[in-house]
N, CA and C of each residue as an Amber inpcrd file, in Angstrom:
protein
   417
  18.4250000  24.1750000   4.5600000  18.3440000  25.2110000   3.5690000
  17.2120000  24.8780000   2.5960000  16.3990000  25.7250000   2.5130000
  15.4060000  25.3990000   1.3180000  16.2380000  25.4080000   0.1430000
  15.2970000  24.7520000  -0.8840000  15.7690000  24.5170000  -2.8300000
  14.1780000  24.6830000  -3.2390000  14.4460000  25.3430000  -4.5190000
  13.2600000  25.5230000  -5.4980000  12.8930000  24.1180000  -5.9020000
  11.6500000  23.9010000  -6.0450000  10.7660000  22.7300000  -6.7760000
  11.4910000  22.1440000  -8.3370000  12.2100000  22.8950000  -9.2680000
  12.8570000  22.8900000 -10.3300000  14.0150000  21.8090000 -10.0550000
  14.0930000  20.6420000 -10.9460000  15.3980000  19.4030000 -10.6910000
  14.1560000  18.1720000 -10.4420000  13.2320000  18.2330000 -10.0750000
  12.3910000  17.5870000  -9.4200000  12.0140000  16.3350000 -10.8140000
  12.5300000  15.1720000 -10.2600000  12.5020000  13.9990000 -11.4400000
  10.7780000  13.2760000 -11.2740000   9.9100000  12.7880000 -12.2660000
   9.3700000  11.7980000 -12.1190000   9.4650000  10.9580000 -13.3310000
   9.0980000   9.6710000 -12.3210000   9.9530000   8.3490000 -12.8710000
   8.9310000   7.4600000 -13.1780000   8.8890000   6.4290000 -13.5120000
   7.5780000   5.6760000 -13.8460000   8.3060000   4.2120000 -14.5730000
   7.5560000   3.1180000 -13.6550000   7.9290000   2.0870000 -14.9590000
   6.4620000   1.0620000 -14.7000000   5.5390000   0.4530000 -15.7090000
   4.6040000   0.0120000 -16.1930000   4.9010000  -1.0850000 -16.4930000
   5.0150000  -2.7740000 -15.8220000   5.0180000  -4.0350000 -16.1850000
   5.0220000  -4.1110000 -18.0310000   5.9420000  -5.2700000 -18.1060000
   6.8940000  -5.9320000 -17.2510000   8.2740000  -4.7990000 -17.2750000
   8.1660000  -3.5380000 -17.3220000   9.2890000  -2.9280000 -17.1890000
  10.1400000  -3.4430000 -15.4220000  11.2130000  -3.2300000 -15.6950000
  12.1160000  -3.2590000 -14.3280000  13.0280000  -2.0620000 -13.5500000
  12.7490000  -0.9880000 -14.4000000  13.8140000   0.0870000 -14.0680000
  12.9850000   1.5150000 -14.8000000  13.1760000   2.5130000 -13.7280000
  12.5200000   3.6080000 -14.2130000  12.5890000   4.5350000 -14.6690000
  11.8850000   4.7880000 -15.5690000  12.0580000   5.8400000 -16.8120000
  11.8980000   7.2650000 -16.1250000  12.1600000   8.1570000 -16.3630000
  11.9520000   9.4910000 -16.5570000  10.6730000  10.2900000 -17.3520000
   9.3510000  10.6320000 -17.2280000   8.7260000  11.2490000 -18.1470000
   9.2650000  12.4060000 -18.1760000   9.1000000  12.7050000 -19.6520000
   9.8590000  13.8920000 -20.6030000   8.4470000  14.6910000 -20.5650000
   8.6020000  15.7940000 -20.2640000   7.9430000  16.7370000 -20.1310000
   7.2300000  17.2480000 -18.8760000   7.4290000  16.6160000 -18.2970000
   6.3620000  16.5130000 -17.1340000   6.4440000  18.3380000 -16.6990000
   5.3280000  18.7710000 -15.5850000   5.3770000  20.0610000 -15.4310000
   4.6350000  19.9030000 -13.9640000   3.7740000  19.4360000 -13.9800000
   3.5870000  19.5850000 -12.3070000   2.9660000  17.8950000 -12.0950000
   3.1820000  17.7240000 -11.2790000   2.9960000  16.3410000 -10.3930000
   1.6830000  16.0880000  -9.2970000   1.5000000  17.1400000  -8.7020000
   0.1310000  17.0720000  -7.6430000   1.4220000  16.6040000  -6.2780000
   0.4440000  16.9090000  -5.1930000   0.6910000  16.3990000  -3.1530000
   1.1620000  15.0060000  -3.7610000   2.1910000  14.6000000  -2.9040000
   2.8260000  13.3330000  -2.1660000   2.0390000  13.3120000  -1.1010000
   1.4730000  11.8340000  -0.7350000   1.8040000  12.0940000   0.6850000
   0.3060000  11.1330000   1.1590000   0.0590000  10.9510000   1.7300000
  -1.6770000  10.3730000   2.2860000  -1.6190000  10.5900000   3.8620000
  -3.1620000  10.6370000   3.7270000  -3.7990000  11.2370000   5.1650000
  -5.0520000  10.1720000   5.7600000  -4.9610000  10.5240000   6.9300000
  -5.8610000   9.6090000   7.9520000  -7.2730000  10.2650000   8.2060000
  -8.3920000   9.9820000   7.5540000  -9.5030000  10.1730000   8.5770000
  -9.6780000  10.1600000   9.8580000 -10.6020000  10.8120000  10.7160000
 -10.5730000  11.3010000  12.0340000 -12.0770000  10.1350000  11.7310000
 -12.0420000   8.9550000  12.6710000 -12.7930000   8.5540000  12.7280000
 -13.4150000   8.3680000  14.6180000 -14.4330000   8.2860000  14.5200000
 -15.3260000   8.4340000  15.7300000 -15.5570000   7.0470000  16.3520000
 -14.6940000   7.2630000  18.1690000 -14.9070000   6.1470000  18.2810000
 -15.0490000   6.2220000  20.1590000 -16.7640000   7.3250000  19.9730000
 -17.2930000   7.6770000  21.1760000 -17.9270000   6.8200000  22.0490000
 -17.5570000   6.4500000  22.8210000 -18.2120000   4.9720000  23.5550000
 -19.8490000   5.7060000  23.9360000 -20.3760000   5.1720000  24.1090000
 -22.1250000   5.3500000  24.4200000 -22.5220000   6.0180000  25.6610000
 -21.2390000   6.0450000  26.7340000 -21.4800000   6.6430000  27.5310000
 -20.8060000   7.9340000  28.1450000 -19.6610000   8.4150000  27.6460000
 -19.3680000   9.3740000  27.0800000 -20.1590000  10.8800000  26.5730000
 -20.0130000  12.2580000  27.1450000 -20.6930000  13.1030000  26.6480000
 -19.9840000  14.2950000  25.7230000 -18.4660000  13.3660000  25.6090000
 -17.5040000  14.2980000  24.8240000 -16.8740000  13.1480000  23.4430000
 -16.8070000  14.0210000  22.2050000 -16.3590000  13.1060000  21.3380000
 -14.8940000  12.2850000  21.6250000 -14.8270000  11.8800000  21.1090000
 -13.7520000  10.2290000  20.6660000 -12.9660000  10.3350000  19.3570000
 -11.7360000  10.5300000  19.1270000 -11.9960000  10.1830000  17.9390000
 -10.2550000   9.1060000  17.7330000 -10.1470000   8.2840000  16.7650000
  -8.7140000   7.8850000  16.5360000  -8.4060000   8.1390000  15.1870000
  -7.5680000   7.9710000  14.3110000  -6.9490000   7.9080000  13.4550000
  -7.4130000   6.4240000  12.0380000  -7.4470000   7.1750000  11.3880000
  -8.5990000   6.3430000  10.0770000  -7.1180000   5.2530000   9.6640000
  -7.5000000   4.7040000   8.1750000  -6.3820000   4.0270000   7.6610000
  -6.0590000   5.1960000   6.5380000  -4.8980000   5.0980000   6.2290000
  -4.5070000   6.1720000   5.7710000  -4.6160000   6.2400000   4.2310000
  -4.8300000   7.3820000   3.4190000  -5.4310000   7.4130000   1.7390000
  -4.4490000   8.1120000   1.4920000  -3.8380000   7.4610000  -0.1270000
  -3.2310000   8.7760000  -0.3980000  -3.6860000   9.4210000  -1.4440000
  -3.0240000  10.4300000  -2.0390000  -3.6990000  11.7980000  -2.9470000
  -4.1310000  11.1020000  -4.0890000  -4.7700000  12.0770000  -4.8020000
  -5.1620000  11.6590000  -5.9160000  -4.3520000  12.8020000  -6.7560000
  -3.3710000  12.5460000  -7.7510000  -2.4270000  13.2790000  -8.0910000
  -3.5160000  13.6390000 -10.1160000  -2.9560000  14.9670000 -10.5190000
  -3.3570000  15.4940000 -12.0440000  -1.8900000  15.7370000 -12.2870000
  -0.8030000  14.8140000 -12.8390000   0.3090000  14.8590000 -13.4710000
   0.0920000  15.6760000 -15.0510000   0.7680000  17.1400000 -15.3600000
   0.3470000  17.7760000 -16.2080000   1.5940000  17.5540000 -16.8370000
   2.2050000  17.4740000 -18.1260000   3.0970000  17.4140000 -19.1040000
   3.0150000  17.7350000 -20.4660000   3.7630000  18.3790000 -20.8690000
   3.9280000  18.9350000 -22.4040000   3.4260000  17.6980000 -23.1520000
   2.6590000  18.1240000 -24.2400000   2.2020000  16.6120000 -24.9170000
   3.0890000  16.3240000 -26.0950000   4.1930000  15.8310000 -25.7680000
   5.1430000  15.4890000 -27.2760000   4.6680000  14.3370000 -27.8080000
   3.6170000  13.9880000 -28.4840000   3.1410000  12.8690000 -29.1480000
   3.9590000  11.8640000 -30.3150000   5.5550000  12.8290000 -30.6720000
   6.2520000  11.3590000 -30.8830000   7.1610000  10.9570000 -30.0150000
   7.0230000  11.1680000 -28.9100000   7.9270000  10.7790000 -27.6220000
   7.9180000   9.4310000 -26.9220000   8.4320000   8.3770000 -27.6130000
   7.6200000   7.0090000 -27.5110000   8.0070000   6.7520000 -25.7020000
   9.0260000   7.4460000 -25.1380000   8.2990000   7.0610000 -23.5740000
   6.9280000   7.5730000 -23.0380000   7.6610000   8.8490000 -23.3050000
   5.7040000   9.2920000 -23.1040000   4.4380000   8.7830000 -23.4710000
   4.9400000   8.1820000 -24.6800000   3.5780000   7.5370000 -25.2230000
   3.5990000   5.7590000 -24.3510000   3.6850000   5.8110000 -23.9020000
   4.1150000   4.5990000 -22.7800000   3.2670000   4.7250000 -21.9150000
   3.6330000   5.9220000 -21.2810000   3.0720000   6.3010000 -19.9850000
   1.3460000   6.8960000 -20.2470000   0.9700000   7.5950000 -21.5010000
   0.1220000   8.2450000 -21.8370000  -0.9070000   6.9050000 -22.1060000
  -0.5530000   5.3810000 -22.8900000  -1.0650000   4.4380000 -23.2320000
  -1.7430000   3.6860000 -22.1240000  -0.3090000   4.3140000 -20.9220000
  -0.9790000   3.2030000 -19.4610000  -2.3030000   4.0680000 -18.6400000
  -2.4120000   5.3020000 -19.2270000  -3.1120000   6.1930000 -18.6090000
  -4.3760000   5.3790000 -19.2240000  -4.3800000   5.9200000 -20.8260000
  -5.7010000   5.0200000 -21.1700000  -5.9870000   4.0690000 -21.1350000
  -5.4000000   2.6110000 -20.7910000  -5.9070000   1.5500000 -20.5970000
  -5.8130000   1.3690000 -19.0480000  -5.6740000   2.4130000 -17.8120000
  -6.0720000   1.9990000 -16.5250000  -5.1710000   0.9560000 -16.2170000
  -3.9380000   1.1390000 -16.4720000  -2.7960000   0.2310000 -16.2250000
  -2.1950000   0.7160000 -15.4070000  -2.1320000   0.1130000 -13.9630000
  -0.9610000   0.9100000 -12.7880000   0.2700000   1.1800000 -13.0380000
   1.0110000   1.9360000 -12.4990000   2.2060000   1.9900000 -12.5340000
   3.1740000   2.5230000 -11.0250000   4.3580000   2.0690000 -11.0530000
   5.2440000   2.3610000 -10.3670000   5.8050000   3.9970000 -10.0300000
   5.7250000   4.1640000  -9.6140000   6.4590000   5.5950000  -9.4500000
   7.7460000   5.8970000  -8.6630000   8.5180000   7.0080000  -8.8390000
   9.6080000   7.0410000  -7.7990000   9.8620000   8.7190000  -8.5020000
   9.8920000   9.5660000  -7.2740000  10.3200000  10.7870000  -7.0970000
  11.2530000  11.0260000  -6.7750000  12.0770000  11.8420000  -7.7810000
  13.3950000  12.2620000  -6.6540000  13.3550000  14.2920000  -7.2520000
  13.2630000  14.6380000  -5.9120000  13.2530000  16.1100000  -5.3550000
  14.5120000  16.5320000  -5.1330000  14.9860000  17.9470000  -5.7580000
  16.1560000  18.7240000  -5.7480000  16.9970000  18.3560000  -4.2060000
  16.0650000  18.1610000  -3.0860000  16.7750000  18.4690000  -1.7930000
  17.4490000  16.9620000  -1.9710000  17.1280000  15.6360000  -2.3420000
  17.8160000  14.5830000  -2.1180000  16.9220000  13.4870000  -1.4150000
  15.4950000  14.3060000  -1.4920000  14.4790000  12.7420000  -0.7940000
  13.8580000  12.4800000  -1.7990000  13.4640000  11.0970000  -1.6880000
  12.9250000  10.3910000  -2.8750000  11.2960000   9.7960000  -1.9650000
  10.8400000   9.5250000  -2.6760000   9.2450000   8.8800000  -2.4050000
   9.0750000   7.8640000  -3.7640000   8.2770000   6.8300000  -3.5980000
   8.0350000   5.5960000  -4.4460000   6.3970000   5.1680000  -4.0000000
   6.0490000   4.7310000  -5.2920000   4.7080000   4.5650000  -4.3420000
   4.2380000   3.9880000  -6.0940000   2.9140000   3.2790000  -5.5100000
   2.5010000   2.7480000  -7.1570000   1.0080000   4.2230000  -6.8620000
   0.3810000   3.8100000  -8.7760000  -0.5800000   5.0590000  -9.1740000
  -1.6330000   3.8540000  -9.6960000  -2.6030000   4.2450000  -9.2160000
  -3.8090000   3.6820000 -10.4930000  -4.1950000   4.9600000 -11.6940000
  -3.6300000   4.3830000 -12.5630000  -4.3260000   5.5170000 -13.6130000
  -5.2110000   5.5550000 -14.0210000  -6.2230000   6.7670000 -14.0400000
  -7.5660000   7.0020000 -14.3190000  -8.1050000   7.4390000 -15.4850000
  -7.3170000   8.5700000 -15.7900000  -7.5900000   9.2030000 -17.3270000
  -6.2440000   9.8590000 -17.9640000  -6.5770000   9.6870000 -19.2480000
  -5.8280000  10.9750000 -19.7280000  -6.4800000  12.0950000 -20.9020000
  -5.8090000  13.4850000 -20.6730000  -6.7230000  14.2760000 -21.6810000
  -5.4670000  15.4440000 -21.7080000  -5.6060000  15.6680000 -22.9110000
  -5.1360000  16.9760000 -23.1310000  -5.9280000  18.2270000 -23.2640000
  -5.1740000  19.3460000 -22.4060000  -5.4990000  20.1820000 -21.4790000
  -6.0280000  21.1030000 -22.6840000  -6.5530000  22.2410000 -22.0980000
  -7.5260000  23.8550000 -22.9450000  -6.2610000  23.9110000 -23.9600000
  -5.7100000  24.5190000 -25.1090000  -4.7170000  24.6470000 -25.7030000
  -5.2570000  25.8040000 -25.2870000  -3.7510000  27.1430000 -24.8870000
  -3.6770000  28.3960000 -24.7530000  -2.4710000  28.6190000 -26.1150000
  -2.8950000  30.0980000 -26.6400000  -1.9940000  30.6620000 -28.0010000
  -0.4940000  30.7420000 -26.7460000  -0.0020000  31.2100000 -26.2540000
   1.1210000  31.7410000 -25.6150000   1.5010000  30.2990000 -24.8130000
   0.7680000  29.0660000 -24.7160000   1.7100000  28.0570000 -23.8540000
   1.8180000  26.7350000 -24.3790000   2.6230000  25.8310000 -23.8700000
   3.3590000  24.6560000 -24.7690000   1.2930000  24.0560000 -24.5100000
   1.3170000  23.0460000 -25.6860000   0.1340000  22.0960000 -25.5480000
   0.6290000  20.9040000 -24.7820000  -0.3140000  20.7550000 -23.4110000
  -0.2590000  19.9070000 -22.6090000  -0.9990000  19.1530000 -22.1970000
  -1.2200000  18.1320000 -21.6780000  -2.1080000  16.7010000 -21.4270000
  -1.8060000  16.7820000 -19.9000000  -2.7870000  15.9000000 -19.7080000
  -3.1200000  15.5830000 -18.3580000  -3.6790000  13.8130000 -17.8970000
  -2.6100000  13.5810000 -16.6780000  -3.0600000  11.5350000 -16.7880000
  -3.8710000  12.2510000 -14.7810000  -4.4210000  11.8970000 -14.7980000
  -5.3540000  11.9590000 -13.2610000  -5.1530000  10.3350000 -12.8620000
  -4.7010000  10.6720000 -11.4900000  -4.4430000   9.4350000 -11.0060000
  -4.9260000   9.2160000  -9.0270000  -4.7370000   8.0730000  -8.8310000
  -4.7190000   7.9820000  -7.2140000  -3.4710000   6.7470000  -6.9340000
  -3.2310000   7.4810000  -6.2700000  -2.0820000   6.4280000  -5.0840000
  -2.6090000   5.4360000  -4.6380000  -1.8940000   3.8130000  -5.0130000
  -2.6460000   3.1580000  -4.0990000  -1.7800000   2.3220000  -3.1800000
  -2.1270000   1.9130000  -2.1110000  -1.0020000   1.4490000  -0.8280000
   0.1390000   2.3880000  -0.4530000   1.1370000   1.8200000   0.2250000
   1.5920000   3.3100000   0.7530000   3.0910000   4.1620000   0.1970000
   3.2740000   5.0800000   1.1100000   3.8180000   5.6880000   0.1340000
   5.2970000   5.7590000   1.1880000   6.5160000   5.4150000   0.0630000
   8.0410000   5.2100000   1.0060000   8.7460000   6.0170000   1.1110000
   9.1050000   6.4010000   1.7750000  10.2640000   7.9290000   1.9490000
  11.6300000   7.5000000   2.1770000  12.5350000   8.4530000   1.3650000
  13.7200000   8.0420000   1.9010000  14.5270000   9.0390000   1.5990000
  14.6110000   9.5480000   3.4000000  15.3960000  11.1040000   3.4720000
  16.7900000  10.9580000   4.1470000  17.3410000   9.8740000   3.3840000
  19.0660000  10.2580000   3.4370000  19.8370000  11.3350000   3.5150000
  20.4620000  11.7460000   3.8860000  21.2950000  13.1820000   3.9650000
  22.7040000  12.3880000   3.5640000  23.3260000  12.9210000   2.3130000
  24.8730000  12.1430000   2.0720000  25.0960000  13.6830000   2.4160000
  26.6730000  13.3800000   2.8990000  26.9860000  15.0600000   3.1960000
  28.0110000  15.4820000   1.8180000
């Protein structure tokens, strides 16, 4: 049965934390997930391409969130953005699968302010090493 995107947790914890927080506000997250280059591997004598399977990259995620600037978790997560401090991640999605994976954080900025919508920030990030799934079904 499909479920709407809405319930959808992200989690985060930033050394020496041990257990993961929840960011408060969050609003969209970016692709899970990494992909393989099609790399070329046409022997010389051959008049048709070759190809196998690259090492695999994952996304480069724009995590967008309401900017509550006295929200001292947020400001946690917003601090690790600006000092390029990795962090941990762990997703858990309405249907009941979770994904974990660490982030290098790249930037953070808060977004165009619009009159009609909450003021929101933005941390741009990339996935680095891989990414764990775990699609349990409890009935």
């Amino acid at each position: 049965m499909a479920v709407i995107g809405a319930g959808t947790k992200f989690k985060f914890k930033v050394a020496p934390a041990t257990e993961f927080t929840l960011l408060p506000g969050a609003r969209s997250i970016g692709d899970t997930g990494a992909e393989r280059p099609l790399v070329d591997a046409t022997p010389l004598d051959k008049l048709d391409k070759e190809y196998i399977a690259g090492m695999k990259d994952g996304d480069e995620k724009d995590i967008v969130f309401n900017y509550e600037i006295a929200d001292t978790t947020q400001k946690l997560f917003r601090d690790a953005a600006r000092a390029g401090t990795p962090a941990d991640i762990e997703l858990e999605y309405p249907n009941g699968a979770k994904a974990t994976f660490s982030l290098v954080l790249l930037s953070f900025r808060v977004l165009n302010p619009e009159s009609e919508q909450a003021l929101q920030c933005s941390v741009k990030s990339k996935v680095s090493g891989p990414v764990t799934w775990d699609e349990t079904v409890t009935p």
